[in-house]
C-alpha positions in Angstrom: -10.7 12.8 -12.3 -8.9 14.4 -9.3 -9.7 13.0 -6.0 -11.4 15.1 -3.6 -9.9 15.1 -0.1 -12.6 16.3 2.1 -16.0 14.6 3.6 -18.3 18.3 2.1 -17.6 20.0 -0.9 -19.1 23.5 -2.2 -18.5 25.5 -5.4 -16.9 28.7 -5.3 -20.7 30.5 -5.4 -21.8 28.4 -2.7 -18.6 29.7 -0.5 -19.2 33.7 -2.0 -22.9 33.5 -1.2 -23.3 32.2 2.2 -19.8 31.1 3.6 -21.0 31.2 7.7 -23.9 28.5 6.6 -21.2 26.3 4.9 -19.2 26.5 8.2 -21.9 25.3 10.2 -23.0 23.2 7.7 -19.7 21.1 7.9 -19.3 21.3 11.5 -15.9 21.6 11.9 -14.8 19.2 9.0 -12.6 20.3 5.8 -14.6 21.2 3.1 -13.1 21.3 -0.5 -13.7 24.3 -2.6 -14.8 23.4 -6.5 -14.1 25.1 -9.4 -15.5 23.4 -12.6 -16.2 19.9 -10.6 -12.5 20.1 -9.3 -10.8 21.1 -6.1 -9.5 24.3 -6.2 -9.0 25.0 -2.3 -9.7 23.4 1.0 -10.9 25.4 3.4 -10.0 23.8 6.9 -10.9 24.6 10.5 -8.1 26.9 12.2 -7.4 24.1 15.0 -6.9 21.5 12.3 -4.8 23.7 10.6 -2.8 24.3 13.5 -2.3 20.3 14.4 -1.1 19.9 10.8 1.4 22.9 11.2 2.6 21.2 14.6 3.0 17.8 12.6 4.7 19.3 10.1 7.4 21.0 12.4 7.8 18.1 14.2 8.8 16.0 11.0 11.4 19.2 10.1 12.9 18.7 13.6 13.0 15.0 13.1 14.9 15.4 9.7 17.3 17.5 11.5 18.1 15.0 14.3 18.4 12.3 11.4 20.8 14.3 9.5 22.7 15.1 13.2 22.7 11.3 13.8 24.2 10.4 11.0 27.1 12.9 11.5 27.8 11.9 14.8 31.1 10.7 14.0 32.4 13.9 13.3 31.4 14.6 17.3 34.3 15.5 19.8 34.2 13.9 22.9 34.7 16.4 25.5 33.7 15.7 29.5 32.0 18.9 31.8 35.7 19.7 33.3 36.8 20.3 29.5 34.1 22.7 29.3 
């Protein structure tokens, strides 16, 4: 069975039916949307949703410095007067 990610759960009636009650029902938490017993969707909160898109930018840009480091051999020295 798959594991469900989320502290509340609802079916997809549930959500169609009465979708500003499941809100305040979960009070600000994720809530996983099923479909048969299984996760279909998670439905998270707009500020949580923006912290994960942060987190996930910020890994990107750390890939990119990684990737930079390890080219930094390639790198010409140069000092302000050069420029």
């Amino acid at each position: 069975m798959q594991q469900i990610l989320a502290p509340f759960s609802a079916s997809i009636s549930e959500l169609k039916k009465n979708p500003t009650a499941l809100l305040n029902k979960a009070e600000g938490e994720t809530i996983a949307i099923l479909n048969h017993n299984l996760p279909t969707a998670y439905l998270v909160p707009a500020e949580q949703y923006e912290l994960l898109m942060d987190k996930l930018e910020d890994y990107e840009l750390g890939k990119i410095v990684n990737e930079r480091q390890a080219e930094k051999y390639l790198a010409i020295e140069v000092t302000l007067d050069d420029l």
